[in-house]
C-alpha positions in Angstrom: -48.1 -120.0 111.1 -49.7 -123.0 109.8 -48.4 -124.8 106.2 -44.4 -124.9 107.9 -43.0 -126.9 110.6 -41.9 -123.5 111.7 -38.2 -124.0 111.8 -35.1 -124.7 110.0 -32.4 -127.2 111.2 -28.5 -126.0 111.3 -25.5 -128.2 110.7 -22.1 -126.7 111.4 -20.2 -129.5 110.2 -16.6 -127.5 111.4 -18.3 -127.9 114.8 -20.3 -130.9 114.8 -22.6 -128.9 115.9 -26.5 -129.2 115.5 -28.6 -126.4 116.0 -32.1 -124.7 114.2 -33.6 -121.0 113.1 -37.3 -120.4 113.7 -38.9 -119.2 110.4 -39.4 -115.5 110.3 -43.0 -114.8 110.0 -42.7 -111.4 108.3 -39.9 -113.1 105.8 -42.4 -115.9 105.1 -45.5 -113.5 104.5 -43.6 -111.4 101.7 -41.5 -114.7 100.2 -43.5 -118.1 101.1 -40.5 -120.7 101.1 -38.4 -122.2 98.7 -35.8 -119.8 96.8 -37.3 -116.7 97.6 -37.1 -117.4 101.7 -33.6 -118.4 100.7 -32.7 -115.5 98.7 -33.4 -113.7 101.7 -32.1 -115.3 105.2 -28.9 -116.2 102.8 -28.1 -112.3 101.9 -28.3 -111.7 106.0 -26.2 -115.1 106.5 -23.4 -115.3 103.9 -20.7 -113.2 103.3 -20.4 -112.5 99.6 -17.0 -112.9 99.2 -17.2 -116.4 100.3 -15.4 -119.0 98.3 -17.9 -121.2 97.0 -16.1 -124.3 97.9 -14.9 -123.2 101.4 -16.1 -124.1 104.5 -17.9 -120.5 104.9 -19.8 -121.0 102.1 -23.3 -122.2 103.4 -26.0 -124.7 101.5 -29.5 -124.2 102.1 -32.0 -126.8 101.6 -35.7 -125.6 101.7 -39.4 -126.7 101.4 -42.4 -124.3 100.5 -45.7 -124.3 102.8 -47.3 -126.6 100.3 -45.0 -129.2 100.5 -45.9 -132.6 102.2 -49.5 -131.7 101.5 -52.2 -133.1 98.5 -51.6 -129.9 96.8 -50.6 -131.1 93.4 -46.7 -131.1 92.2 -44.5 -129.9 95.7 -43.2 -133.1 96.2 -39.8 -130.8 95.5 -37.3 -128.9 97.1 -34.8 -126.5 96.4 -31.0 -126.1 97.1 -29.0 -122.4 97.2 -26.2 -121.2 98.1 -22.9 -119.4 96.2 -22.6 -121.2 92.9 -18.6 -122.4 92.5 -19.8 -122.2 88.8 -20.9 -118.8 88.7 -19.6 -117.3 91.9 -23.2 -115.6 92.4 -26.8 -117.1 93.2 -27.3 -120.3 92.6 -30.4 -122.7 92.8 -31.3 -126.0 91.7 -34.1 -128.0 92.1 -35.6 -131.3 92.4 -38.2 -133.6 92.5 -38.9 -136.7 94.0 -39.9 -137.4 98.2 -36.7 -135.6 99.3 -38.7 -132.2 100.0 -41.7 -134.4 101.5 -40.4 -136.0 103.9 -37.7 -133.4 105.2 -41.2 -131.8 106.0 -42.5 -134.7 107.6 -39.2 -134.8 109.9 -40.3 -131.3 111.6 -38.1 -128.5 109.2 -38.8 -126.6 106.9 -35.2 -126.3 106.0 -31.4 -127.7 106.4 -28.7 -125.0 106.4 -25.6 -126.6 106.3 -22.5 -124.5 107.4 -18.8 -125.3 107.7 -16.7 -128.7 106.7 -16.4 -131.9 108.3 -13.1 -133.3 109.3 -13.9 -136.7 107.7 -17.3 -137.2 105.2 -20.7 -137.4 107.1 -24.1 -138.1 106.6 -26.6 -136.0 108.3 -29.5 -138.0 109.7 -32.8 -135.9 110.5 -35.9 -137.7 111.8 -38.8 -136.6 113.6 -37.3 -133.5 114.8 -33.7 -134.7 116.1 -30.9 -134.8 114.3 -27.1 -136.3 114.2 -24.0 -136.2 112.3 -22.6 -139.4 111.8 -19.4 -141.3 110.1 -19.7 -141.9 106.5 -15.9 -142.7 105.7 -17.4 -146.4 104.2 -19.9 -144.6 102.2 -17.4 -141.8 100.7 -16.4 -143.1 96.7 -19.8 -144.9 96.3 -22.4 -144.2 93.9 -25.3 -141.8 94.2 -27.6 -145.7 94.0 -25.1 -147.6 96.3 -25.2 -145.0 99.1 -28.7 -144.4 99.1 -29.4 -148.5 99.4 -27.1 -148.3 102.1 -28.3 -145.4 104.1 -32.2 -147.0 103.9 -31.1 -150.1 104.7 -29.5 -149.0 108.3 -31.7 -145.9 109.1 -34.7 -147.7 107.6 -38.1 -145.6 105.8 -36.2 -142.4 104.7 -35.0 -140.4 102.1 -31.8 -139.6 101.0 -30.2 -136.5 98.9 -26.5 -137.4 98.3 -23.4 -136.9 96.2 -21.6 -139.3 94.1 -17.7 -139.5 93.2 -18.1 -136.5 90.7 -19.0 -134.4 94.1 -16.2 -136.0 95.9 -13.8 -135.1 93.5 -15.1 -131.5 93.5 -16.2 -131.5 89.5 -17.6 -128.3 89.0 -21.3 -129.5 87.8 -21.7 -131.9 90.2 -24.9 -133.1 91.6 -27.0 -133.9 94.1 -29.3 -137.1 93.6 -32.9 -138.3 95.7 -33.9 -141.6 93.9 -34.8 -140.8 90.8 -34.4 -137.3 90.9 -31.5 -134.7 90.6 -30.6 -131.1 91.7 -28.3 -131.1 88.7 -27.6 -127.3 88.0 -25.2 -124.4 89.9 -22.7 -127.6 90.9 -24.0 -128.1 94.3 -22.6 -131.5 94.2 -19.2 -130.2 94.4 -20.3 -127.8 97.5 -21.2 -130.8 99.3 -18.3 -132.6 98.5 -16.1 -129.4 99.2 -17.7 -129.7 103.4 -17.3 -133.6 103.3 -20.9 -134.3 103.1 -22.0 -137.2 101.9 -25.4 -137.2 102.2 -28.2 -136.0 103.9 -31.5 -139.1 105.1 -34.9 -137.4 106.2 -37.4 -139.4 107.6 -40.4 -138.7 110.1 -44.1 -138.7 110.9 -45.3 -135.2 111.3 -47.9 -133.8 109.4 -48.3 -130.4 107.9 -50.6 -128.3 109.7 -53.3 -126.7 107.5 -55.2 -123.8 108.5 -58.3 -124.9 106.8 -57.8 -128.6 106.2 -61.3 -129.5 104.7 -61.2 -126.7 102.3 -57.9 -127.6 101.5 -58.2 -131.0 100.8 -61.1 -130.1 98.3 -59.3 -127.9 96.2 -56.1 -130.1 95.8 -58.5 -133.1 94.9 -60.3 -130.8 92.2 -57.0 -129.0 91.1 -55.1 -132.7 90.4 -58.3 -133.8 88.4 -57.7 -130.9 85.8 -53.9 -131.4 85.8 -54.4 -135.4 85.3 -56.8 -134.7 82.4 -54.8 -131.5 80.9 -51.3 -132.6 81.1 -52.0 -136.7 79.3 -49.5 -136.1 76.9 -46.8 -135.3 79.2 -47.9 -138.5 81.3 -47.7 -140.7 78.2 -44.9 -139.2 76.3 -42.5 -137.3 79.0 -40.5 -134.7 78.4 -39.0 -136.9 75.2 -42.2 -135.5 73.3 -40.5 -132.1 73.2 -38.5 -133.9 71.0 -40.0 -133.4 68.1 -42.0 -130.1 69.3 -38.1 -128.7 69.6 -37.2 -129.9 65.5 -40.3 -128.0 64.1 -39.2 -124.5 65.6 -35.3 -125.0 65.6 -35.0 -125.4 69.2 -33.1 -128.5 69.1 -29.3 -128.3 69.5 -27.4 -129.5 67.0 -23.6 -129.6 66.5 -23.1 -127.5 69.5 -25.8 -125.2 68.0 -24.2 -124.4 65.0 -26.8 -126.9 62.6 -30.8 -127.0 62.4 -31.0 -130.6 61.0 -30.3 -133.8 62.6 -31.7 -136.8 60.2 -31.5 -139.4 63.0 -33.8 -137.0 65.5 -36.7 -140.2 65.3 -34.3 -142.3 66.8 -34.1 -140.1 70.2 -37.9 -138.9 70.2 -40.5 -140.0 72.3 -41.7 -143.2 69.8 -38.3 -144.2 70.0 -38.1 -144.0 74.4 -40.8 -146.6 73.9 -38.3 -149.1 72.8 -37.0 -148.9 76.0 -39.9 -147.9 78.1 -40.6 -150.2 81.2 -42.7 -147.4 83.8 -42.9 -144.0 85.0 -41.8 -141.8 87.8 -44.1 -139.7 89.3 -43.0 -137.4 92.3 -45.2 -136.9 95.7 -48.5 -135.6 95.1 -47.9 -135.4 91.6 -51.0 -137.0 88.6 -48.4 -136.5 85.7 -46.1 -138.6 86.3 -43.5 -137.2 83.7 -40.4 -139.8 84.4 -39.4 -142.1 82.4 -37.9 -145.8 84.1 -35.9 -147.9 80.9 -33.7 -151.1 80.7 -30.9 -151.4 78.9 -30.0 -155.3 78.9 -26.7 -155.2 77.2 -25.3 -152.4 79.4 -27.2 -153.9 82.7 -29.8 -151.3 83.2 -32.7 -152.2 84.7 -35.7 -149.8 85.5 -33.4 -147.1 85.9 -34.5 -142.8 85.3 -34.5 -142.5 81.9 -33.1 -139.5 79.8 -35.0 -136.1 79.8 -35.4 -134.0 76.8 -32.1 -131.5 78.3 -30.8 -135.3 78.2 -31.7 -136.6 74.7 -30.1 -133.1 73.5 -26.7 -132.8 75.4 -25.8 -136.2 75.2 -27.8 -137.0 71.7 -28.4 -134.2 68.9 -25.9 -131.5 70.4 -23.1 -134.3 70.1 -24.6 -135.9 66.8 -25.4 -139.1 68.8 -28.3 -141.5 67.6 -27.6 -144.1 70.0 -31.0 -144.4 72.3 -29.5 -147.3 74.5 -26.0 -145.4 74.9 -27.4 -142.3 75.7 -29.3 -144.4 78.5 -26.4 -145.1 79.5 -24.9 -142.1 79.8 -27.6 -140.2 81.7 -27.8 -143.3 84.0 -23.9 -143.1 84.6 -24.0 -139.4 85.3 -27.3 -139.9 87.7 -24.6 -142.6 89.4 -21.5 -140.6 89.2 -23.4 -137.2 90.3 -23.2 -134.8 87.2 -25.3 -132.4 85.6 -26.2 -133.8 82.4 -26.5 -130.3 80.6 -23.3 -128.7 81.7 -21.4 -132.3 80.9 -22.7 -132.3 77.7 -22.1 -128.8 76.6 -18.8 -129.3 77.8 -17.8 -132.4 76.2 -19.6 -130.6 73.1 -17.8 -127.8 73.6 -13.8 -129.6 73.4 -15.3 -131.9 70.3 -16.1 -128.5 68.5 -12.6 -127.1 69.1 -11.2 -130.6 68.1 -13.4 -130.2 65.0 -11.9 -126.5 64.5 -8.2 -127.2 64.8 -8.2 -125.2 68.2 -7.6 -128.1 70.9 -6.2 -131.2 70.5 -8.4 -133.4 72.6 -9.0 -135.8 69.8 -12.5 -136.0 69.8 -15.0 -136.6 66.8 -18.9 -136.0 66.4 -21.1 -139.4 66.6 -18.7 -141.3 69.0 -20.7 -142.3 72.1 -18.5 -145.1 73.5 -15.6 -141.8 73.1 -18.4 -139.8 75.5 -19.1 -143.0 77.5 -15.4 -142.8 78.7 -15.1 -139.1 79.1 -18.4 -138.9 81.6 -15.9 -142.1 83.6 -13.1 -139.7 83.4 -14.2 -136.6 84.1 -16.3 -138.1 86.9 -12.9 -139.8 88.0 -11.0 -136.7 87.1 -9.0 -138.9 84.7 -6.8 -138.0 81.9 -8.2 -135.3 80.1 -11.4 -135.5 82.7 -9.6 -133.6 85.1 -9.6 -130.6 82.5 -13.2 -131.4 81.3 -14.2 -131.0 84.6 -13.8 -127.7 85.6 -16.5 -126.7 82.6 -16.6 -125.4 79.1 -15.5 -122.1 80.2 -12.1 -122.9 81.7 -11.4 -124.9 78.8 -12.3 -121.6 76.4 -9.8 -119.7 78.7 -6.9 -122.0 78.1 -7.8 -122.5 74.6 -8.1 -118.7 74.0 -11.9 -119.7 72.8 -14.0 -117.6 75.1 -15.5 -115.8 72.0 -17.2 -119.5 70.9 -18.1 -120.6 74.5 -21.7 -121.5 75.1 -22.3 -119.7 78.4 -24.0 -117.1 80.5 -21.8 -115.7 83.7 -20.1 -119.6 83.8 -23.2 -121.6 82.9 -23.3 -123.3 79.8 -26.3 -122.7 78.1 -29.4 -125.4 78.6 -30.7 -126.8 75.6 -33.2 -123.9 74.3 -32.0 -121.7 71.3 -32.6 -118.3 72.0 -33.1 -118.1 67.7 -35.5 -119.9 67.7 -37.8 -118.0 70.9 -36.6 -114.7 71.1 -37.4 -114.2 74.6 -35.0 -116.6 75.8 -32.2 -114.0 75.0 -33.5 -111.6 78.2 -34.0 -114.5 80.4 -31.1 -116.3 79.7 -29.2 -112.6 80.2 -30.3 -112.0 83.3 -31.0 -115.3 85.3 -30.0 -114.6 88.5 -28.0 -118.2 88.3 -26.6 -117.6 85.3 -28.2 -119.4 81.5 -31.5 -121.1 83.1 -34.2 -121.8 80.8 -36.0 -122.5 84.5 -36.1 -119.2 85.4 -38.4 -118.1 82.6 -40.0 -120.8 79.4 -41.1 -118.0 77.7 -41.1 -120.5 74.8 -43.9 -122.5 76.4 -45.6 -119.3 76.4 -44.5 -118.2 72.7 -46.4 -121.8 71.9 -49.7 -121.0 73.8 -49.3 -121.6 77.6 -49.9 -118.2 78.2 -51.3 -116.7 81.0 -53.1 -113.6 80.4 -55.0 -113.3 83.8 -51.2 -112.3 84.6 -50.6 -110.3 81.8 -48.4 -113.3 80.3 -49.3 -113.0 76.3 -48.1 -115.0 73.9 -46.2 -113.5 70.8 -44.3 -113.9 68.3 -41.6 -115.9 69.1 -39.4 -114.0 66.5 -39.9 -110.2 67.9 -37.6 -108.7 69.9 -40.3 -105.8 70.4 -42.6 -107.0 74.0 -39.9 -110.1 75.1 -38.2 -107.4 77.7 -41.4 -107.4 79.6 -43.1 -110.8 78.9 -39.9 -112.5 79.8 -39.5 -110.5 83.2 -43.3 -111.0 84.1 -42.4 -115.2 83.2 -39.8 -115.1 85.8 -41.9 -113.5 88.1 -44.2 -115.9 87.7 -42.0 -119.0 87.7 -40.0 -117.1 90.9 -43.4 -117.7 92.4 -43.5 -121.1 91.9 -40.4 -122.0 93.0 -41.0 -120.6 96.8 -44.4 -122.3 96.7 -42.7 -124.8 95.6 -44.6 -126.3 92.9 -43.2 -127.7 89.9 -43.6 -125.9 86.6 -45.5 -128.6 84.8 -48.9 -127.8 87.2 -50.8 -125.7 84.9 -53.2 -125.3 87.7 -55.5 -121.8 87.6 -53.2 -119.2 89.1 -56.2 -118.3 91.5 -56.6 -122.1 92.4 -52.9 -121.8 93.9 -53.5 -118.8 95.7 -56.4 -120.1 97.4 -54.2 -123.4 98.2 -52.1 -121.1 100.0 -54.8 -119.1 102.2 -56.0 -122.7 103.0 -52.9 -123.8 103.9 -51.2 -120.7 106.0 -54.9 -119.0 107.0 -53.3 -116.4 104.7 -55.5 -113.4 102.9 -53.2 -113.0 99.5 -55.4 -111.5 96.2 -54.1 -112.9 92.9 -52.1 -109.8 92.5 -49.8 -110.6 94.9 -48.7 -113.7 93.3 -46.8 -111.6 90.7 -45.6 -109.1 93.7 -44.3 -112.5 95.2 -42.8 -113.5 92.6 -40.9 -110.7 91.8 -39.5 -109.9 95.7 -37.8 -113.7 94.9 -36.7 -112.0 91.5 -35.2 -108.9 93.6 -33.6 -110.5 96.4 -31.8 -112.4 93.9 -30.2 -109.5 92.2 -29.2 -107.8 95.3 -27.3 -111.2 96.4 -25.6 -111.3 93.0 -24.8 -107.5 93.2 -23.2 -108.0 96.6 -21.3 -110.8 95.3 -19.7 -108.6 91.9 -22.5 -109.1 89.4 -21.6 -106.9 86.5 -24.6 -105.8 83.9 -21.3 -106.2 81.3 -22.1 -110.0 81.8 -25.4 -110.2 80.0 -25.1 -110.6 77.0 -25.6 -113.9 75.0 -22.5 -115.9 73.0 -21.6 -114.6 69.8 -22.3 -117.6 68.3 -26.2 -117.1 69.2 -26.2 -114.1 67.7 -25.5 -114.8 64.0 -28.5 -116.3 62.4 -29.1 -120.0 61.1 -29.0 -120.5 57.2 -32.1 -121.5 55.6 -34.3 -122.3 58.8 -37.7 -121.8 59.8 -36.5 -118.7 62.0 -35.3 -116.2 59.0 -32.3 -115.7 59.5 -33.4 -113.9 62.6 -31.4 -112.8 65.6 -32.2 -111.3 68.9 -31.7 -107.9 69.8 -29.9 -107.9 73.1 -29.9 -104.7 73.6 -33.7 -103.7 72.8 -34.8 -106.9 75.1 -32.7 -105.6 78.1 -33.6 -101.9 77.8 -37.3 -102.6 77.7 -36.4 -105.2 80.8 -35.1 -102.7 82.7 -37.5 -100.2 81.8 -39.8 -102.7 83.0 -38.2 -103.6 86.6 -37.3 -99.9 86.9 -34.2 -100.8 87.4 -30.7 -99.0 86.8 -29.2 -100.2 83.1 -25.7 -99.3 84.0 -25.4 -100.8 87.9 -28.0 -103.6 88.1 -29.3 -102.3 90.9 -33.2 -101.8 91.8 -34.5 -98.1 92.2 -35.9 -96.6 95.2 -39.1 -96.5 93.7 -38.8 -100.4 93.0 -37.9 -101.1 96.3 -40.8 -99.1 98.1 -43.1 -100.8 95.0 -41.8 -104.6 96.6 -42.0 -103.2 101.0 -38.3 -104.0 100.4 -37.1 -100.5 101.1 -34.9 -101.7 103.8 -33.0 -103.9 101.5 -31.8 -100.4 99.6 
């Protein structure tokens, strides 16, 4: 089948062992690549009851068909496996060249399986492969490591785990260059099997079914992204910034305040202070990163903070600081830590210092404090080591788990469900637990609506329509991330279907992007059922459930309940079990999954 490599490399690290899976036509027909293929092989592969940080647990790094061609934005990959976060799904994904080039080393995917005696890299080029010694590499950085690898294996690219991995902290990371896998703690998982990193390299090219075709339709379709999406090439994601404090979207105080007076100091006008490039991934005309220097804390064209950034580590900890919060993302992109989940959580113990329920002596407004909490609980230091296992175990020991800021484990990204109602059924029923990547029905509640998909726009304070808008987003972002193309390509949903027929000599009607989409949605929530998923566990955090005073939103609230009935209605699944229906099983040619 042309568009993959046609097979997947396997790494059993217990055996030092190297080995590969052909890709399953019939999987890839109904689930492209990406998650979705994942979803699938992984439900066969992995025993649910695996402990996410054991050697059975397995990591699966994938491509889509599109990636390593011109077709704009899938210059990304994805990683799954058993969140140790969660204990269910997880996913996270990336930018960057990472997903390229493990395409142009002859896979389509790395499974990784087992745990090395000592750390390892795994070095894949041009369709061998090796485990090697990387007992000199194991306590560097995420930058060190990758300098080091390139300079001895020469023109490839690395994924890898810093210190925060090694040490097995719970939202570890996994960092390419500039770009991170940063959610479901994948980091840890790597660290957990004594990986250290993984270097792809090679010079095969993707075969195309219709290459000429192809070629002229990627051209065309990066012309109308370049053109459409100028203010996210000269702004970044910093302009949601200000887009954010209009609808009360911002976090503030741990999401318990609406205003923020020193918000212009952490916008986009303000990133130009600091401004010195952009980062663009493969194939991509946006170009949405940011690089910044920071002379007085030596940083010099380094990634610069993301909006989920400029929230956790600025407005949701009252922090006006640009250059510190430069630093802060900068250390955790070095130590290997998901910048939302180590902000919420260092959020998280300053509100219980606030409220008398913890003594961890912290205060609102004190970055340098932050500074040496992302050291120590990168370090597992001091109070780090407590910090590290997430918000949630600290609400357990605290007896606090009624004012945690979570969904099944995962603290909650930096989108107020308040403020876009919708939010509430995505965030309830993400298969990875809270994702606002699953499903920005808030970009649609603002106008980046689809309606040759049946995605409408509303009104962002209803509860009445979100059920079904909000399961028809996921669908559609599930799509896109087993193409995989990255969510900013606000490409004509035709235009990437006829990518794909190009690319695979495929015959798929726009209808069956949405059919696509929700198999990936599907296979999901039969992993997580397998794995103990209870519907008991979706429900939002009472503390997003009582309204804001005097705020643009009304004093409105979500209505869980009404959003998840119409959901289910909707997905014709069960309300009390979770589970999919007969009739949505035959609806999807998954019947055999029942």
């Amino acid at each position: 089948m042309t568009g993959y490599m046609g097979q997947i490399l396997v790494a059993d690290l217990t055996k030092n062992q190297i080995t590969s899976l052909e890709i399953d036509n019939e999987i890839a027909n109904k689930f492209l690549g990406g998650s979705g293929y994942a979803a699938r092989i992984l439900y066969d592969l992995l025993d649910p009851t695996t402990d996410p940080l054991s050697p059975e647990n397995m990591l699966l790094f994938m491509a889509g068909p599109l990636t390593g061609t011109l077709a704009p934005c899938t210059g990304r990959h994805v990683v799954c496996g058993k969140s140790p976060i969660t204990n269910l799904w997880g996913e996270s994904h990336a930018g960057g060249h990472f997903g390229t080039f493990l395409k142009f080393s002859g896979y389509d995917g790395i499974l990784v399986k087992g745990r090395a005696e000592k750390p390892v890299t795994l070095h894949i080029e041009n369709n061998q492969a090796k485990i090697i010694p990387a007992e000199n590499l194991w306590g560097k950085t995420t930058d060190s490591t990758q300098e080091a690898l390139k300079k001895d294996l020469g023109r490839v690219r690395v994924a890898c785990i810093g210190p925060a991995g090694e040490n097995l902290v719970k939202f570890a990371s996994i960092v390419n260059a500039e770009r991170v896998a940063a959610r479901c703690g994948f980091g840890a998982v790597m660290g957990s099997k004594h990986l250290k990193a993984i270097a792809v390299g090679g010079k095969h090219k993707v075969p195309l079914y219709s290459p000429d075709e192809f070629k002229e339709l990627a051209q065309s379709s990066k012309k109308i992204l370049g053109e459409g999406m100028s203010m996210l090439t000269d702004q970044g994601t910093a302009m949601y910034v200000d887009i954010a404090m209009m609808f009360n979207d911002m976090p503030i105080k741990y999401f318990q305040e609406i205003e923020f007076d020193d918000v212009d100091l952490i916008n986009a006008k303000s990133m130009e202070n600091i401004l010195t490039g952009r980062i663009a991934c493969y194939s991509c005309p946006i170009g949405c990163g940011r690089k910044v220097s920071v002379p007085e804390y030596d940083l010099v064209n380094v990634a610069g903070p993301e909006f989920q950034t400029l929230a956790a580590f600025g407005s949701n900890l009252m922090i006006s600081d640009l250059n510190k919060i430069a630093l802060m993302n900068s250390l955790c992109n070095e130590y290997g830590m998901d910048t939302i989940s180590c902000g919420s959580t260092i959020a998280f113990a300053t509100h219980l210092s606030d409220i008398g329920k913890a003594d961890y002596g912290l205060t609102w407004n004190d970055p340098d404090r932050v500074i040496d909490l992302i050291h120590a609980i990168a370090k597992r230091e001091g109070i780090g080591n407590e910090l590290a296992e997430g918000s949630v175990s600290i609400a357990q020991k605290h007896s606090a788990e009624d004012i945690v800021l979570h969904v099944r484990g995962m603290e909650i990204p930096n989108h107020d469900p308040r403020a876009f109602s919708g939010m509430t059924t995505v965030y309830t029923t993400a298969s990875r637990g809270a994702s606002h990547m699953e499903g920005d029905i808030y970009s649609v509640d603002m106008g980046a609506d689809v309606q040759e998909l049946g995605i409408i726009a509303g009104d962002r304070l209803e509860n009445d329509g979100k059920g079904k808008t909000a399961a028809r987003v996921q669908e559609y972002r599930a799509f896109f991330d087993s193409v995989i193309m990255c969510h900013f390509a606000i490409v004509p949903p035709q235009k990437i279907i006829d990518l794909l027929n190009y690319a695979m000599g495929a015959s798929y009607q726009l209808d069956d992007l949405m059919t696509i989409g929700a198999r990936a949605v599907t296979m999901k929530r039969l992993f997580n059922l397998r794995c103990g998923l209870k519907t008991s566990d979706e429900r939002l955090p009472t503390p997003l459930l009582k309204p804001h005073a005097e705020s643009v939103t009304d004093d409105f609230v979500p209505d869980v309940d009404a959003q998840l009935k119409e959901y289910y209605e909707y997905r014709q699944w069960n309300r009390e079990t979770g589970r999919p229906t007969e009739k949505a099983l035959q609806d999807l040619e998954m019947i055999d999954l029942q």
